[in-house]
VOPA-384474 format. One record per residue (C-alpha): residue in one letter; residue number from 1; z, y, x. Coordinates in steps of 0.001 Angstrom, whole numbers, plus 500000, padded with zeros to 6 digits. Last residue first. Layout:
<node type="A" seq="NUM" z="Z" y="Y" x="X"/>
...
This chain:
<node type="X" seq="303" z="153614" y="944214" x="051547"/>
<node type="X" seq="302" z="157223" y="943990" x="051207"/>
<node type="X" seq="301" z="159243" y="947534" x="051167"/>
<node type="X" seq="300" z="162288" y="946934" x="053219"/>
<node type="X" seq="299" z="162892" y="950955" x="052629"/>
<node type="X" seq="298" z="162242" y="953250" x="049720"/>
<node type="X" seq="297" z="162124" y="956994" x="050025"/>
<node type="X" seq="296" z="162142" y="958821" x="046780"/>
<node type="X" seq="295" z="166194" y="958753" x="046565"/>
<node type="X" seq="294" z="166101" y="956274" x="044080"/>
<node type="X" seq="293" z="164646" y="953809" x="046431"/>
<node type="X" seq="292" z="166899" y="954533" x="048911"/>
<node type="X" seq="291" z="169791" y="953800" x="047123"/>
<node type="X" seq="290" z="168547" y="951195" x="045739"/>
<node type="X" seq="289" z="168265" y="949548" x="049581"/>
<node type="X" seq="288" z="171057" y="950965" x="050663"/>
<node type="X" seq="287" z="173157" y="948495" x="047862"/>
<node type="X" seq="286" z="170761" y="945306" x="049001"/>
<node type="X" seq="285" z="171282" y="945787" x="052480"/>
<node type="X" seq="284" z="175008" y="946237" x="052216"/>
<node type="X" seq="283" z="175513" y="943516" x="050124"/>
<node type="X" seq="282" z="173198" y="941227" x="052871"/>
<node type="X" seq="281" z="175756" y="942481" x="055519"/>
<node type="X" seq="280" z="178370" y="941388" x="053516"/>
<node type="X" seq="279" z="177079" y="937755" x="052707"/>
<node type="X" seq="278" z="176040" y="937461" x="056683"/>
<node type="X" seq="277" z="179350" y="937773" x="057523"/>
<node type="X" seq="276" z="180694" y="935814" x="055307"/>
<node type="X" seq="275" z="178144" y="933096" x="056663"/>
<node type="X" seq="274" z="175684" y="931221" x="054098"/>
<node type="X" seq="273" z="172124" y="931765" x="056031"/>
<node type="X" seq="272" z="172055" y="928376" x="057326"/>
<node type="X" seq="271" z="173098" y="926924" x="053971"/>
<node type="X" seq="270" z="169743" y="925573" x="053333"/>
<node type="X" seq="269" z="171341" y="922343" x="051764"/>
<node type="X" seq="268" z="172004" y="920105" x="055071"/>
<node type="X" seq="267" z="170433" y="917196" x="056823"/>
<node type="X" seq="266" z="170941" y="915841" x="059446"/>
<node type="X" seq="265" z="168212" y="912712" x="060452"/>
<node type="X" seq="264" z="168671" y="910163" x="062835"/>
<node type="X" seq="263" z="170115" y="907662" x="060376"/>
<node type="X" seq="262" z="167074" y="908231" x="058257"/>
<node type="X" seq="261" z="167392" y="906637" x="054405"/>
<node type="X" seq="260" z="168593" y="909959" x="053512"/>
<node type="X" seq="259" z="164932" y="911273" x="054087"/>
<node type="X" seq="258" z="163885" y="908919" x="051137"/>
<node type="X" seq="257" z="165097" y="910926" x="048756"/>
<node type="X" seq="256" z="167169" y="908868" x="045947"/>
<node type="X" seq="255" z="170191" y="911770" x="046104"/>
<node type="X" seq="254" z="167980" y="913946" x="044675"/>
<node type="X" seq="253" z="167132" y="917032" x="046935"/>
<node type="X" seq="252" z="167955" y="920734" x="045445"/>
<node type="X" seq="251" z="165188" y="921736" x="046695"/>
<node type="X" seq="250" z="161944" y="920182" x="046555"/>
<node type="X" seq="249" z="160234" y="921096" x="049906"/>
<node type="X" seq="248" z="163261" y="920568" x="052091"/>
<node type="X" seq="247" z="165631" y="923629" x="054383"/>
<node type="X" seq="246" z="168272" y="922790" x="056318"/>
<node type="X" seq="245" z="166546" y="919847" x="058177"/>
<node type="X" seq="244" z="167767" y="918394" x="061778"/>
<node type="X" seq="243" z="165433" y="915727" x="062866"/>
<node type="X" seq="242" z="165866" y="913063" x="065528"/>
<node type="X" seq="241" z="163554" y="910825" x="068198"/>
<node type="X" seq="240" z="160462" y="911667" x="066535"/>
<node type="X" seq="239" z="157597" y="909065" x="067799"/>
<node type="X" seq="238" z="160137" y="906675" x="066711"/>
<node type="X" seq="237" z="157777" y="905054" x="064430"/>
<node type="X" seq="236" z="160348" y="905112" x="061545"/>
<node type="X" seq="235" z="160826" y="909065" x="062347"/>
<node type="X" seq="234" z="156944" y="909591" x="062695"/>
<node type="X" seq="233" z="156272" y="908299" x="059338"/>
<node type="X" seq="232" z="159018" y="910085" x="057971"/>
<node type="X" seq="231" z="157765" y="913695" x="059224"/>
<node type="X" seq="230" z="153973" y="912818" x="057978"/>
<node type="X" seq="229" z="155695" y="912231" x="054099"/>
<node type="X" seq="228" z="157567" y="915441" x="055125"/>
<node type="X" seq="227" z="154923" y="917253" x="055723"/>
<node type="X" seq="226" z="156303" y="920316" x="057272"/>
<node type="X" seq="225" z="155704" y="924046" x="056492"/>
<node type="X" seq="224" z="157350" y="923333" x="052454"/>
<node type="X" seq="223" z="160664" y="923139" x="053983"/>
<node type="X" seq="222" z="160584" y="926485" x="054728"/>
<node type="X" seq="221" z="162565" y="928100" x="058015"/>
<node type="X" seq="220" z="165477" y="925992" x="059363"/>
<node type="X" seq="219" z="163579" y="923285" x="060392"/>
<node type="X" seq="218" z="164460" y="921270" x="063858"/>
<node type="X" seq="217" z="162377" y="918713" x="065211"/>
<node type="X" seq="216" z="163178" y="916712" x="068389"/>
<node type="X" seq="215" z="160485" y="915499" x="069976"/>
<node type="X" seq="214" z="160664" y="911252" x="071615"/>
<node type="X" seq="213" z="157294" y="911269" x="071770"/>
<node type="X" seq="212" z="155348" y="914224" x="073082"/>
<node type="X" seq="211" z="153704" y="916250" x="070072"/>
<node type="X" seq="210" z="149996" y="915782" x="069376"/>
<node type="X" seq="209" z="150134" y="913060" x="066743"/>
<node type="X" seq="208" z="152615" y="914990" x="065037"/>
<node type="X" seq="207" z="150071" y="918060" x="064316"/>
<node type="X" seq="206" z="147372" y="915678" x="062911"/>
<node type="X" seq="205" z="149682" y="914007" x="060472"/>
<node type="X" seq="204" z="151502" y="917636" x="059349"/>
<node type="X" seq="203" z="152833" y="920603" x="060125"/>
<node type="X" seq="202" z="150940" y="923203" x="058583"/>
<node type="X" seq="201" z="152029" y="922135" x="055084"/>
<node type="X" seq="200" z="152275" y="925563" x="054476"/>
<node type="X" seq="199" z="152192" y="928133" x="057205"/>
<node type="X" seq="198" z="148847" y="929876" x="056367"/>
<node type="X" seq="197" z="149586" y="929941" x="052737"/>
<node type="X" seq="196" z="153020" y="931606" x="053679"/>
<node type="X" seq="195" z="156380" y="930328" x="053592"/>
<node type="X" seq="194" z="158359" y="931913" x="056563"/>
<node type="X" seq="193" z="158743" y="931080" x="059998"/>
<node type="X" seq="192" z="161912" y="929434" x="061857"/>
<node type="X" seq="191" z="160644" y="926145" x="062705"/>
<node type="X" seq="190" z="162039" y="924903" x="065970"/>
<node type="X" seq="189" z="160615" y="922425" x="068338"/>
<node type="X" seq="188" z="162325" y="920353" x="071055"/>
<node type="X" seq="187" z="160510" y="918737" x="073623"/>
<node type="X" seq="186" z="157551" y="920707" x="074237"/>
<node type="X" seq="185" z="154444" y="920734" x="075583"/>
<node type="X" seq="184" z="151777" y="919076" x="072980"/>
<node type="X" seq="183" z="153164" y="920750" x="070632"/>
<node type="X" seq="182" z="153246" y="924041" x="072393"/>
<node type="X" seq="181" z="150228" y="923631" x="073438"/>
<node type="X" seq="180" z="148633" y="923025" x="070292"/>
<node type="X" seq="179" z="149901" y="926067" x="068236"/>
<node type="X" seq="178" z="148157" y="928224" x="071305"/>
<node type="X" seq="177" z="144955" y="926557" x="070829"/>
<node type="X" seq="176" z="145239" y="927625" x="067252"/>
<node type="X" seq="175" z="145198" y="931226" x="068384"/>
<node type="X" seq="174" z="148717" y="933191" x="067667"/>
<node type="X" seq="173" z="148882" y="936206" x="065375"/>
<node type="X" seq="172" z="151104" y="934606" x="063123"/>
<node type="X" seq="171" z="153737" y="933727" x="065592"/>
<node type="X" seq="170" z="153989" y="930779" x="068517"/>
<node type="X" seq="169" z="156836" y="930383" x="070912"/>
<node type="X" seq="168" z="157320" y="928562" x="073982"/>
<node type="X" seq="167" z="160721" y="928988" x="075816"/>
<node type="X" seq="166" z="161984" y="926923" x="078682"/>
<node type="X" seq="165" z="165619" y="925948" x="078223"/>
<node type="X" seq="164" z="168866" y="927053" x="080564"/>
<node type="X" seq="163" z="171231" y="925654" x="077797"/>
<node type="X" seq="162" z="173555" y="928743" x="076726"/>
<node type="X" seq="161" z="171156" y="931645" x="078368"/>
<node type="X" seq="160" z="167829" y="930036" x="077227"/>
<node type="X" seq="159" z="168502" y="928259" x="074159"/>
<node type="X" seq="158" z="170811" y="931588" x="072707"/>
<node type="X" seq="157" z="167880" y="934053" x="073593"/>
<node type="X" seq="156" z="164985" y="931836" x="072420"/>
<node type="X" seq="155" z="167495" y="930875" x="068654"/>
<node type="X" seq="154" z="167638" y="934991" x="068740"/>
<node type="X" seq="153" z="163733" y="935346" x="069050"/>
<node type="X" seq="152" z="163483" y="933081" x="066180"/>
<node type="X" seq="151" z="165530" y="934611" x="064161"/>
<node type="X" seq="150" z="164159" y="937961" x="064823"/>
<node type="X" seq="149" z="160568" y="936725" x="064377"/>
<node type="X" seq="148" z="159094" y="934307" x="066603"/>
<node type="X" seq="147" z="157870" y="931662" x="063892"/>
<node type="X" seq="146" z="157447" y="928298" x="065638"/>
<node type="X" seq="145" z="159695" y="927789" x="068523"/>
<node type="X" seq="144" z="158996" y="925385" x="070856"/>
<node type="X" seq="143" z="161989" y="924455" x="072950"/>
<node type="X" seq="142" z="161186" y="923233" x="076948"/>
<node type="X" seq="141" z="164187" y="920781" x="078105"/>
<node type="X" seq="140" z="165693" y="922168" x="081248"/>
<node type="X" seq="139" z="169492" y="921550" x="079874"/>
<node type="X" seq="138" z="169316" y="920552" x="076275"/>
<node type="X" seq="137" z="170910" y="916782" x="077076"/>
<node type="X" seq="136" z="169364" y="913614" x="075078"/>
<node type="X" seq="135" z="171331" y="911219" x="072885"/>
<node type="X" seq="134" z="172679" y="907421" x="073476"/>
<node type="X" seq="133" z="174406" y="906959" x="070298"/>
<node type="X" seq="132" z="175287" y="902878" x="070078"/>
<node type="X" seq="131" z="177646" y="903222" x="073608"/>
<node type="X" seq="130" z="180491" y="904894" x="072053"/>
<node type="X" seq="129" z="180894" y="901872" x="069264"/>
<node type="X" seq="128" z="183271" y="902738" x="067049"/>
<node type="X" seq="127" z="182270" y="900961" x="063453"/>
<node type="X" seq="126" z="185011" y="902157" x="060385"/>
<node type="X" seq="125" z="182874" y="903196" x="057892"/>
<node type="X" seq="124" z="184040" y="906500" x="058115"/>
<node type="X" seq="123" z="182896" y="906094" x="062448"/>
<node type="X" seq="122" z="179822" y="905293" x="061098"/>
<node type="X" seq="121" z="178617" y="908045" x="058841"/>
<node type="X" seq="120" z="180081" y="910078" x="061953"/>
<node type="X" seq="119" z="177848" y="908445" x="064480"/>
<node type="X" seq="118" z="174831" y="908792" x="062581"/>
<node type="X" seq="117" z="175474" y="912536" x="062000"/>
<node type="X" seq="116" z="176084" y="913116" x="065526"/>
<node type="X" seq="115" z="172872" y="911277" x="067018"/>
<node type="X" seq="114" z="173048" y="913369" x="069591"/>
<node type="X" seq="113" z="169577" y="915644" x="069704"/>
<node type="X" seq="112" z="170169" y="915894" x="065604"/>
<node type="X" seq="111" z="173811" y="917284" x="065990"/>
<node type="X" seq="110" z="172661" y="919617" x="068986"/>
<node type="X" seq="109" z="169735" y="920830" x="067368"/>
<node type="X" seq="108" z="171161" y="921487" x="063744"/>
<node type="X" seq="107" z="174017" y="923799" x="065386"/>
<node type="X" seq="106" z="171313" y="925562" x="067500"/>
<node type="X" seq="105" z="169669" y="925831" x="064245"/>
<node type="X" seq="104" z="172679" y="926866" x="062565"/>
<node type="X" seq="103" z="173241" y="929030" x="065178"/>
<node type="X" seq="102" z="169873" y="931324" x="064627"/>
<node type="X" seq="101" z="170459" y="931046" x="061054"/>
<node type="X" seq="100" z="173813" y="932983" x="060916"/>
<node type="X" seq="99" z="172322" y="935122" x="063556"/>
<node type="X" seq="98" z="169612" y="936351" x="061807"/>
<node type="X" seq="97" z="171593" y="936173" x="058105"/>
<node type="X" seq="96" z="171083" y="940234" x="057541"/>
<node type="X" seq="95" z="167746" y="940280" x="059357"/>
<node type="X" seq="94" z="165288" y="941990" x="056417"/>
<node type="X" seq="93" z="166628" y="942241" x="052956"/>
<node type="X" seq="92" z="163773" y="942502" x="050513"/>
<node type="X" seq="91" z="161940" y="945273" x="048799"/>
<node type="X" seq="90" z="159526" y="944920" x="045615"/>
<node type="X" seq="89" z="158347" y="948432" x="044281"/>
<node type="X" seq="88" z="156789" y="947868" x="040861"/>
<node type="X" seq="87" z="153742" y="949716" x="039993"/>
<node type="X" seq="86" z="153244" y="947038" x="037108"/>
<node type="X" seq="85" z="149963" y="945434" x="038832"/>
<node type="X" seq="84" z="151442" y="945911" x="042437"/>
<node type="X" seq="83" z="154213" y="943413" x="040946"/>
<node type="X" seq="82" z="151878" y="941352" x="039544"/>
<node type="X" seq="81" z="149981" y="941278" x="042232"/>
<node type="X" seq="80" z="153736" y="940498" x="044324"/>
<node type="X" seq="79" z="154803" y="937421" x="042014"/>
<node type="X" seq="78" z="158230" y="936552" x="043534"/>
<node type="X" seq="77" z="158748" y="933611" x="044602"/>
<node type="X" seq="76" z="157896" y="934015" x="048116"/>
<node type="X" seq="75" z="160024" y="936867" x="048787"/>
<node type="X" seq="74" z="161836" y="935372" x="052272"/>
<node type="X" seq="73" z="164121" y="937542" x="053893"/>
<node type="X" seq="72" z="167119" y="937481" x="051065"/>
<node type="X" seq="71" z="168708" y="939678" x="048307"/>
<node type="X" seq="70" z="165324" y="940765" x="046809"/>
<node type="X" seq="69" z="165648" y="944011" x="045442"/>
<node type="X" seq="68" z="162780" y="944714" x="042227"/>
<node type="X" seq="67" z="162221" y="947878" x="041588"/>
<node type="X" seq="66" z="160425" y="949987" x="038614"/>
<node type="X" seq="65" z="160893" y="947453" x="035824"/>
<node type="X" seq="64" z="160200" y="948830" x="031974"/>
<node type="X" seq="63" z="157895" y="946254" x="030635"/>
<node type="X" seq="62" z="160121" y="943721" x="031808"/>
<node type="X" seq="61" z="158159" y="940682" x="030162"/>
<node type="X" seq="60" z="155897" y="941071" x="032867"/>
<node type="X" seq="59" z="157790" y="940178" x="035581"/>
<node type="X" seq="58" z="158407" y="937103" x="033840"/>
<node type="X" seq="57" z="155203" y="936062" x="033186"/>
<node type="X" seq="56" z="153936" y="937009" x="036362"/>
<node type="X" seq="55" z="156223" y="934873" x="038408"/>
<node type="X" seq="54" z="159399" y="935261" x="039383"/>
<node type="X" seq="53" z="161673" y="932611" x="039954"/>
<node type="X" seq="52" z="165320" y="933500" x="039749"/>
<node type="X" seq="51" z="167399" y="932620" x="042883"/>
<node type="X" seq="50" z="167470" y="935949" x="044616"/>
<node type="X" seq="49" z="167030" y="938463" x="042586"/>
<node type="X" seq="48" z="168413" y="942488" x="042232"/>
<node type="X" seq="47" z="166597" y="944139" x="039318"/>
<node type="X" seq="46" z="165831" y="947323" x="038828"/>
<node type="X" seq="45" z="164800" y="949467" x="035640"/>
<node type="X" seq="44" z="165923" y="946359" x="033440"/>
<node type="X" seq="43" z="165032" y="946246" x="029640"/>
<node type="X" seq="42" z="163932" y="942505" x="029528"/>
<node type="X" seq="41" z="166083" y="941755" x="032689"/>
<node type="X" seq="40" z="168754" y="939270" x="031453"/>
<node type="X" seq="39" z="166489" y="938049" x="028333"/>
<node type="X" seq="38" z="163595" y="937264" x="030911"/>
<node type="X" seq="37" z="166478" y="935223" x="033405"/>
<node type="X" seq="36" z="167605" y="933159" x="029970"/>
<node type="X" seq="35" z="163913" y="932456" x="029099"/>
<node type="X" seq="34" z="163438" y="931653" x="032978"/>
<node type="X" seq="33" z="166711" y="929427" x="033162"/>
<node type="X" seq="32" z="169179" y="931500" x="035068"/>
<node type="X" seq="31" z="171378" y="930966" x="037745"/>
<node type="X" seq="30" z="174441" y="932367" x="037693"/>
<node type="X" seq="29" z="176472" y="934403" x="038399"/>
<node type="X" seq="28" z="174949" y="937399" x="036704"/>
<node type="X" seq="27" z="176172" y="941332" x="037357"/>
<node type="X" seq="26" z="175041" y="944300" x="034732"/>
<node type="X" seq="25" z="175268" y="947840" x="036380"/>
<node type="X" seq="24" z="174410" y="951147" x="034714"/>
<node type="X" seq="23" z="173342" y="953840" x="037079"/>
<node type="X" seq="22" z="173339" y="955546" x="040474"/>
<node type="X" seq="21" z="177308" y="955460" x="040884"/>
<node type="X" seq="20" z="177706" y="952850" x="039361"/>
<node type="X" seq="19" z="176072" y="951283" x="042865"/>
<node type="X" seq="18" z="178192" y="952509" x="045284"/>
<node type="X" seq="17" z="181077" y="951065" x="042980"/>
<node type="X" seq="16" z="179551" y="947694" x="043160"/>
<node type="X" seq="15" z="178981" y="948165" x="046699"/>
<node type="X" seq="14" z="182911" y="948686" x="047534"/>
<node type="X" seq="13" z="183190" y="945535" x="044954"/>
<node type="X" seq="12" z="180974" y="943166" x="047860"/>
<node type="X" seq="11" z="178235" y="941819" x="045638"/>
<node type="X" seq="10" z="177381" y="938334" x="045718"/>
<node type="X" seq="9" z="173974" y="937487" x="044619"/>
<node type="X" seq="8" z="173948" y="934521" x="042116"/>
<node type="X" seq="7" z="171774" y="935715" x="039500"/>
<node type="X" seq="6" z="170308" y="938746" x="037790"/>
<node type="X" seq="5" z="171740" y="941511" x="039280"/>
<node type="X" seq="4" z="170667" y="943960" x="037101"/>
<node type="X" seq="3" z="170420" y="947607" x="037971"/>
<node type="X" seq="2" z="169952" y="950308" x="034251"/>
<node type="X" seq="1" z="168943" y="953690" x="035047"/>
């Protein structure tokens, strides 16, 4: 039984030695070009991914893959009819960063709803002014949450018992009419769903228009779900008052996007996930996961 990890998942040594126990072991840390990435897991039984796309081609260059461990939530770049097509068990790592990315949002939130960044860029270049940052207080402000998954229930538990916020929430079984409301109703809005064909782009020209003005929009789900071309028309209309971003649709950003140009924008590179505690817990997932699989009774599986 041969386990790559075939990029830049961290793997705690106690689950290292959990796992050489069940087979050979080959760790990457790096991330792969696809050629490189088919070479790493041409004769792989399972592989352990996180960074390296996967789309048919590659999956099917491993001929021999059984199981592929995805050392995150989302799975979207991973080929699943393929997948099904090659009997290949794909499981992922369920609420390992739910915290972690429940307070970055919160973290996002507060920095975008006070004009933090703006004041720091500032403040370096040597401007105090106290009175240029006028920002908004959380305190009986209603927060839409999009996505009401684990993360997004735990951003609803920490909004409500830190700040005394109203909760709306949408999830994927929720009418369009419900969507609407809680644009139409809120003053803050979180995204914390995943990338799916029914969430992309589904923020967009039509969906601004119906949101108050002055929203605050925080994204800490898919970057892909807004439209950011929509999101900066809004932000130089002042419709949106201030945007906190950790995830973007082209990732990594070049430093010539036009979102930089955004005072009122924060902006940060989809590290809400990146705690140490979240790292070990993810290990742990990962290593029980295998496990598991060999064992005849696979868990996490993704649909």
């Amino acid at each position: 039984m041969k386990i790559v990890s075939a990029d830049k998942v961290y793997l705690y040594p106690e689950h290292r030695k959990n796992l050489k126990q069940l087979g050979e072991v080959v760790i990457y840390n790096d991330v792969p070009d696809e050629q490189k990435g088919i070479r790493r897991i041409k004769d792989a039984d399972i592989v352990i991914n996180n960074w390296l796309e996967m789309p048919a081609r590659v999956i099917s260059a491993a001929p021999k893959l059984k199981m592929i461990c995805v050392a995150a939530t989302g799975y979207e770049w991973i080929d699943l009819a393929q997948s099904r097509k090659q009997s290949i068990t794909v499981c992922n790592t369920p609420n390992f960063s739910t915290d972690a990315v429940a307070e970055h949002a919160i973290g996002l939130l507060l920095t975008a709803i006070r004009l933090a960044s703006k004041a720091q860029v500032d403040i370096r270049k040597g401007t105090w002014d106290p009175l240029a940052y006028k920002g908004k207080e959380l305190k009986g402000k209603t927060l839409g949450i999009i996505g009401y998954g684990t993360i997004g229930r735990r951003v609803a538990e920490i909004a409500k018992n830190g700040f005394n916020m109203n909760i709306l929430f949408v999830n994927s079984s929720s009418s369009r009419q419900d969507f609407e409301k809680l644009l139409h109703r809120s003053d803050v809005i979180s995204i914390n769903a995943p990338l799916t064909n029914k969430t992309r782009g589904m923020v967009g020209k039509k969906e601004f228009q119906l949101m108050k003005n002055g929203v605050v929009l925080v994204n800490t789900g898919r970057g892909a779900i807004i439209d950011e071309r929509a999101l900066m028309d809004n932000l130089t209309s002042g419709k949106i008052f201030a945007a906190g971003l950790d995830v973007l649709s082209n990732e990594p950003m070049k430093k010539t996007d036009p979102l930089f140009a955004y005072p009122n924008v924060v902006i940060t590179p989809h590290i809400a996930f990146n705690t140490e505690e979240s790292e070990y817990r993810c290990s742990q997932i990962v290593t029980d996961n295998i496990k598991k699989f060999l064992e005849g009774h696979p868990q996490n599986v993704v649909s």
